[in-house]
LOGU-685687 format. One record per residue (C-alpha): residue number from 1; residue in one letter; x, y, z. Coordinates in nm, 3 decimals, padded with zeros to 5 digits. Example, Ala and Ser with C-alpha at 12.3 -4.5 7.8 and 13.67 -1.06 7.14 Angstrom:
LOGU-685687
 num residuo       u       v       w
   1       A  01.230 -00.450  00.780
   2       S  01.367 -00.106  00.714
//
This chain:
LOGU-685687
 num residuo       u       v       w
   1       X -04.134 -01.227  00.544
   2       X -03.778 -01.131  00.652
   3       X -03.587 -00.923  00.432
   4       X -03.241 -01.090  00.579
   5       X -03.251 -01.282  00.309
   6       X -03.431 -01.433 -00.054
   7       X -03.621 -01.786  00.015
   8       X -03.751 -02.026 -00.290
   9       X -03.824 -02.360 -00.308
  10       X -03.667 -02.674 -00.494
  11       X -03.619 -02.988 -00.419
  12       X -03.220 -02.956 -00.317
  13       X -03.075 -02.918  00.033
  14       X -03.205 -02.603  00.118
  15       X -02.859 -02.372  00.234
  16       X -02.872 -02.029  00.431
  17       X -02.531 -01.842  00.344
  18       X -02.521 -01.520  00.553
  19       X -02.112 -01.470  00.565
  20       X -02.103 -01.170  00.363
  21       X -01.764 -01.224  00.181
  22       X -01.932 -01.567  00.043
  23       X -02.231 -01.356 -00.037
  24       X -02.028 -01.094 -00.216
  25       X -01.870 -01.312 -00.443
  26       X -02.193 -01.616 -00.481
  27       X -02.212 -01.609 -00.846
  28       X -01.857 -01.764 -00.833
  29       X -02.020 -02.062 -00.668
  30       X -02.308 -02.167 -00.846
  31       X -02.176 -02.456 -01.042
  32       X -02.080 -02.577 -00.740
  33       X -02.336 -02.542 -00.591
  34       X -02.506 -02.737 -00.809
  35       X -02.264 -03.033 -00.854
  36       X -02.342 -03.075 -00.454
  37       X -02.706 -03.042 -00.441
  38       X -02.749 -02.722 -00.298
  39       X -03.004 -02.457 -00.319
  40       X -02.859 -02.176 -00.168
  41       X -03.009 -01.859 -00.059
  42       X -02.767 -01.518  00.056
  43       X -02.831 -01.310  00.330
  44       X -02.752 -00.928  00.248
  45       X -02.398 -00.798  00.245
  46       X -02.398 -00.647  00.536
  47       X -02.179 -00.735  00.833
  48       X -02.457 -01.002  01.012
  49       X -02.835 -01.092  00.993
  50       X -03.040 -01.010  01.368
  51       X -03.168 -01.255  01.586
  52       X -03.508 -01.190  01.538
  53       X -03.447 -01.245  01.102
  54       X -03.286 -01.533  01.161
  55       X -03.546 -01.706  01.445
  56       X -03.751 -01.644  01.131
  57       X -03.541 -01.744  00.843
  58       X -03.313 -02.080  00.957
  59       X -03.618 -02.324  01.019
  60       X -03.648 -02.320  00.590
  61       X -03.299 -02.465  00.568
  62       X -03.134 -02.768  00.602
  63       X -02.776 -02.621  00.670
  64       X -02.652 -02.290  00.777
  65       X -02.278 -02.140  00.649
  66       X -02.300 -01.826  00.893
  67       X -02.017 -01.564  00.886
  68       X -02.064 -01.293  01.285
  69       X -02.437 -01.361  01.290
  70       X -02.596 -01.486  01.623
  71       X -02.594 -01.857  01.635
  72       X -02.773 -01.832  01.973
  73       X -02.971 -02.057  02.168
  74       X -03.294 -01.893  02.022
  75       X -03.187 -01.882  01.708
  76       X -03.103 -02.284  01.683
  77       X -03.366 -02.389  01.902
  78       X -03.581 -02.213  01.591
  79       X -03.370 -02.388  01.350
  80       X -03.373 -02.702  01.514
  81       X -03.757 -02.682  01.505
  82       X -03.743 -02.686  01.185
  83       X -03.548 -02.838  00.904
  84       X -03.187 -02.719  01.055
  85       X -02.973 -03.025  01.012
  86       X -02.593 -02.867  01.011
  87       X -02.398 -02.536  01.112
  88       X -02.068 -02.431  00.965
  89       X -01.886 -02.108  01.087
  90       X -01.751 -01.918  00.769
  91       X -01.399 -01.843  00.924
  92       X -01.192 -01.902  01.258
  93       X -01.330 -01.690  01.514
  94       X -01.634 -01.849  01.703
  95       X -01.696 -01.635  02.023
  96       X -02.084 -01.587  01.833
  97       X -02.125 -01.922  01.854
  98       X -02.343 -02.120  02.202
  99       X -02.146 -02.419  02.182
 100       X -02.383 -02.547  02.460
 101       X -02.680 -02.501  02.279
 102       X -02.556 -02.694  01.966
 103       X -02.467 -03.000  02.174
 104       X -02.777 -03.044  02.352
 105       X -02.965 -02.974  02.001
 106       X -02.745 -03.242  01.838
 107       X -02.657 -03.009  01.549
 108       X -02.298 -03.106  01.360
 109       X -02.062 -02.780  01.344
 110       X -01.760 -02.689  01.202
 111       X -01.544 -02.385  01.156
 112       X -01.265 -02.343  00.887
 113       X -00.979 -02.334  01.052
 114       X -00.656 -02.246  00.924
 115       X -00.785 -02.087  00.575
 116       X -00.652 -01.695  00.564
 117       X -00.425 -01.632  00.820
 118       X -00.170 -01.545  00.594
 119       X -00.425 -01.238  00.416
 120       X -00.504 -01.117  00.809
 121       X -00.098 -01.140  00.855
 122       X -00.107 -00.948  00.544
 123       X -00.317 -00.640  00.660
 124       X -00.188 -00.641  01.014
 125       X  00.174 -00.558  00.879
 126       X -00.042 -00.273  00.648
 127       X -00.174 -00.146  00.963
 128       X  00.191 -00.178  01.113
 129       X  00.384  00.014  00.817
 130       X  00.067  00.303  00.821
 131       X  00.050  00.326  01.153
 132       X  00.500  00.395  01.203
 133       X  00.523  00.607  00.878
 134       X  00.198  00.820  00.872
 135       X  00.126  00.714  00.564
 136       X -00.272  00.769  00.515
 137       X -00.164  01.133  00.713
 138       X  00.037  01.232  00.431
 139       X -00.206  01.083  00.154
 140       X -00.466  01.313  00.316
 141       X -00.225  01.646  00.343
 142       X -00.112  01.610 -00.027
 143       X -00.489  01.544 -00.106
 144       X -00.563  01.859  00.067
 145       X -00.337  02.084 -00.100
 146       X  00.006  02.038  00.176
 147       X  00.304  01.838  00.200
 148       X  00.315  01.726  00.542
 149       X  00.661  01.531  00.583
 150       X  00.619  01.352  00.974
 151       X  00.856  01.150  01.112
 152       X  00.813  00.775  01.140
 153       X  01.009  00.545  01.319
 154       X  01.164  00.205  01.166
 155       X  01.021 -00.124  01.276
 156       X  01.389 -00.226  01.246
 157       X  01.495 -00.364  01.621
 158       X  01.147 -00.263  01.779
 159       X  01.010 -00.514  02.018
 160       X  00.671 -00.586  01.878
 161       X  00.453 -00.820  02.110
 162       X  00.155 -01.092  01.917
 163       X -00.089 -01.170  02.152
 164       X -00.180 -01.527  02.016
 165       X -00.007 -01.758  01.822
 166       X -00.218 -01.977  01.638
 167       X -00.234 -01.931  01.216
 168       X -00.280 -01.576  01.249
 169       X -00.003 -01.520  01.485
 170       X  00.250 -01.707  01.299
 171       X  00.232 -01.553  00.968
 172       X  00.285 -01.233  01.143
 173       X  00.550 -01.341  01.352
 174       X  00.688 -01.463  01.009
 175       X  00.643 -01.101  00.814
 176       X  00.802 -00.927  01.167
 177       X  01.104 -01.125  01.155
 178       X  01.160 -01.031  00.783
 179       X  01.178 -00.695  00.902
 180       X  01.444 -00.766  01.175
 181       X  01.137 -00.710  01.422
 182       X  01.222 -00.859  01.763
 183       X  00.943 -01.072  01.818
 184       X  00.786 -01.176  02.150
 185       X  00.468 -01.327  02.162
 186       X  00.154 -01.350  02.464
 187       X  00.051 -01.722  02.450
 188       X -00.077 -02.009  02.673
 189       X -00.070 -02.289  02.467
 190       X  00.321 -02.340  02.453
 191       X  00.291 -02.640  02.221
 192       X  00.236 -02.360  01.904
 193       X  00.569 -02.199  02.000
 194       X  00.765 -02.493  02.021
 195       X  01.083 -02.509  01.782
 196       X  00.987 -02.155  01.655
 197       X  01.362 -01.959  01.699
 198       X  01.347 -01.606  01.738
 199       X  01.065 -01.516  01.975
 200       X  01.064 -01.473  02.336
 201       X  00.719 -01.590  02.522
 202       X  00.562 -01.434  02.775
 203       X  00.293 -01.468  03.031
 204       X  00.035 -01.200  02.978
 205       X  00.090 -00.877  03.017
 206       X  00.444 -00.911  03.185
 207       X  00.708 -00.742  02.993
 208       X  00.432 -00.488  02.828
 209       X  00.592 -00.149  02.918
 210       X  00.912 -00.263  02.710
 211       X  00.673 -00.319  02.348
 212       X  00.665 -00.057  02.072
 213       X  00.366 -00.210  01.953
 214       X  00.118 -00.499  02.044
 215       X -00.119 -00.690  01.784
 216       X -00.363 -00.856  01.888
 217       X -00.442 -01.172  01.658
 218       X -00.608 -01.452  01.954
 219       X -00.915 -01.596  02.001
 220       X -01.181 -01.357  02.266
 221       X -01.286 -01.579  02.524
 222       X -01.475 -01.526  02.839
 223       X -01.082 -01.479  03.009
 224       X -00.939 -01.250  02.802
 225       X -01.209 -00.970  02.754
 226       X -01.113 -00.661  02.762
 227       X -00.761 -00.761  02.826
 228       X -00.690 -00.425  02.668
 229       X -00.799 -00.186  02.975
 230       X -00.650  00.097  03.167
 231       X -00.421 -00.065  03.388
 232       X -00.277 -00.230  03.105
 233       X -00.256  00.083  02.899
 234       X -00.093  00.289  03.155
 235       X  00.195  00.019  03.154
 236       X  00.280  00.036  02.803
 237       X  00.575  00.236  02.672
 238       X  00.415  00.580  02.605
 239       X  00.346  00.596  02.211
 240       X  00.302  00.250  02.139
 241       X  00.067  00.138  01.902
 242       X -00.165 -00.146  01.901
 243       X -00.273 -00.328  01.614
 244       X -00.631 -00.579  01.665
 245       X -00.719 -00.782  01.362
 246       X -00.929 -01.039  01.608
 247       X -01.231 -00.918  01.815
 248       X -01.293 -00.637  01.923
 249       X -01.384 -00.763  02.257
 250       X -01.081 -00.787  02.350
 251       X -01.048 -00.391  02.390
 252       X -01.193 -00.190  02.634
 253       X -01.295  00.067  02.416
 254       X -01.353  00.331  02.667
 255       X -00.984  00.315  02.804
 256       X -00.859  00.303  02.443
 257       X -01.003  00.611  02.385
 258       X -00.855  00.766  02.718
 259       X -00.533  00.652  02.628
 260       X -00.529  00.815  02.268
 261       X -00.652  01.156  02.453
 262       X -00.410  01.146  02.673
 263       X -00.103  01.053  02.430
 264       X  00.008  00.738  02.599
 265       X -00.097  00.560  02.341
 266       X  00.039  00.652  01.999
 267       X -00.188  00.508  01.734
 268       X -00.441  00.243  01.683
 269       X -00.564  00.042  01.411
 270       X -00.887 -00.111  01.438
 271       X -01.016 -00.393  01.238
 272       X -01.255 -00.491  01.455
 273       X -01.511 -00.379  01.764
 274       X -01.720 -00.375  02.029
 275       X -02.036 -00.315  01.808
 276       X -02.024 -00.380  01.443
 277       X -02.064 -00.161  01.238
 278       X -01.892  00.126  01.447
 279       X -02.183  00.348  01.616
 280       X -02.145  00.663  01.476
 281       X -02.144  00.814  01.835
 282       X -01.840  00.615  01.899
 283       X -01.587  00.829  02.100
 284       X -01.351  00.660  01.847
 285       X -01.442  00.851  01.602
 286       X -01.277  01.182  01.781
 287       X -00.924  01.071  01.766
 288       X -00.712  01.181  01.514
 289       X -00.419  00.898  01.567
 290       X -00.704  00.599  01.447
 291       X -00.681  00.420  01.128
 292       X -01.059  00.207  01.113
 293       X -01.132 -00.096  00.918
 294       X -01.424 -00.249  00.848
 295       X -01.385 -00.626  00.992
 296       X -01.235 -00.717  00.650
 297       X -00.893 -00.867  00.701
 298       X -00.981 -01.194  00.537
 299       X -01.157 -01.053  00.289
 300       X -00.911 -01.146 -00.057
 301       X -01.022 -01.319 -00.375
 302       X -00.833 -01.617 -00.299
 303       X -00.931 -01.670  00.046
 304       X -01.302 -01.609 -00.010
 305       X -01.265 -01.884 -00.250
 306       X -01.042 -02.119 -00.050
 307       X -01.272 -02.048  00.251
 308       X -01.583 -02.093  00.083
 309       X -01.497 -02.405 -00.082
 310       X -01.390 -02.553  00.274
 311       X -01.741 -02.465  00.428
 312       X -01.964 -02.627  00.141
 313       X -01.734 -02.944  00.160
 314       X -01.791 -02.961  00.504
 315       X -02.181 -02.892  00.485
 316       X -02.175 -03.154  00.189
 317       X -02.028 -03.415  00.464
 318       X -02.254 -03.323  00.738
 319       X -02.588 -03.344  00.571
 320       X -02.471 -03.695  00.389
 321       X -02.395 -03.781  00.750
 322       X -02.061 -03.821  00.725
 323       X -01.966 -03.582  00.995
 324       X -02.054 -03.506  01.375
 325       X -02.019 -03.252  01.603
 326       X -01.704 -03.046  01.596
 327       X -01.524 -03.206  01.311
//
């Protein structure tokens, strides 16, 4: 037997939770899980469950609320062999998710869209005001013994560029333009930045060398990986920052690290990466000017609560069939 996760046996809907801020915070849920029907079972608390526990684990369970975990082919194609009736995505981001495979397997899925963009707004401006003002530098130094006094620079009049505009984007365009932040934002779909006053759209990466920072809060697709690389980092103003609170796909790591070296780029804050957790070997790890995070943006009470909520309501619909595919 696995260790991913703890299996019994009752005569509920059987439920696989593996999203680890759900699991973190299950004994919240039990009363609701029991008004629904549910018998749930948590993966760990880690960050995601392996292919090879999960080819193992989902055939036991009638629904699966999965947080960065591999919803492969192999994986579903397991579950589907079994007694996998639903999938719901704990969250927004579904690059881990084969859309393909769940269509020809006839499995209903869901993610929760639209549930904590305003906590990930939250912790990208955190990232913003640490990354400008030094502030975890001079925590350390007084920690240490000194009283190192660096110089910041206000976010006052900077041009600070979003790269996406959905939720996410929006409550951080919001919390820039309470700072008197000129905002300009990277995004195809145009309809999102309709009627929004006080931003200036661009196509990607045009206009980059004039941004004092860019944050990167869009979905990765197969387009946009590594949209982050050299080229683009040599055009940026030297000593920007970059802020990514989405995937960390969307980085080329390698050039990141290049660019930090080098001083081009002044400072980075990383919520997310290329391989989670962060290898220890992780070149990364060398530069000074980092601030690392632990793919825990969304991770608040309230939106653990408001997110987990959404993702049993929408399992409760699927498996009483009230749901399809991609509602």
């Amino acid at each position: 037997m696995s260790k991913g996760a703890e299996v019994s046996v009752d005569n509920r809907k059987q439920i696989l939770i593996s999203a680890p801020p759900f699991v973190n915070q299950k004994a919240v849920f039990r009363e609701v899980l029991d008004e629904l029907g549910f018998s749930a079972h948590w993966g760990v608390s880690k960050q995601q469950l392996s292919e090879e526990e999960l080819i193992e684990l989902l055939p036991k369970f009638d629904g699966w609320i999965l947080g960065d975990d591999p919803c492969s082919r192999a994986v579903l194609d397991a579950g589907k062999k079994g007694n996998l009736k639903a999938v719901v995505k704990w969250g927004v981001g579904t690059d881990n998710i084969d859309f393909g495979a769940l269509q020809e397997l006839d499995i209903p899925f869901s993610n929760t869209p639209g549930v904590f963009g305003k906590e990930v707004a939250d912790l990208a401006i955190a990232y913003l005001i640490n990354l400008s003002r030094h502030v975890i530098k001079v925590d350390n130094s007084v920690r240490s013994g000194s009283w190192l006094k660096p110089a910041g620079f206000s976010l006052a009049d900077k041009d600070f560029a979003i790269v996406g505009f959905g939720d996410i984007g929006q409550n951080i365009s919001k919390r820039l333009q309470a700072s008197d932040v000129n905002v300009h934002v990277y995004e195809v779909d145009s309809g999102k930045t309709s009627g929004v006053e006080r931003i200036t759209i661009h196509n990607w990466p045009e206009a980059i060398g004039e941004m004092d920072a860019v944050i990167l809060a869009c979905a990765l697709t197969p387009e946009n990986i590594n949209i982050i690389n050299s080229d683009v980092l040599s055009k940026m103003k030297k000593g920007a920052i970059i802020v990514n609170v989405s995937r960390g796909g969307l980085i080329s790591e390698e050039d990141l690290v290049e660019s930090l070296m080098s001083g081009q780029i002044g400072g980075v804050a990383l919520d997310v990466y290329q391989v989670e957790p962060l290898p220890e070997l992780s070149s990364l790890r060398k530069c000074e000017n980092v601030i690392f995070g632990t793919h825990n943006a969304s991770n608040t009470i309230e939106a653990v609560k408001r997110t987990s909520n959404t993702s049993l309501e929408l399992m409760s619909k699927f498996l009483s069939g009230d749901f399809r595919f991609g509602a």
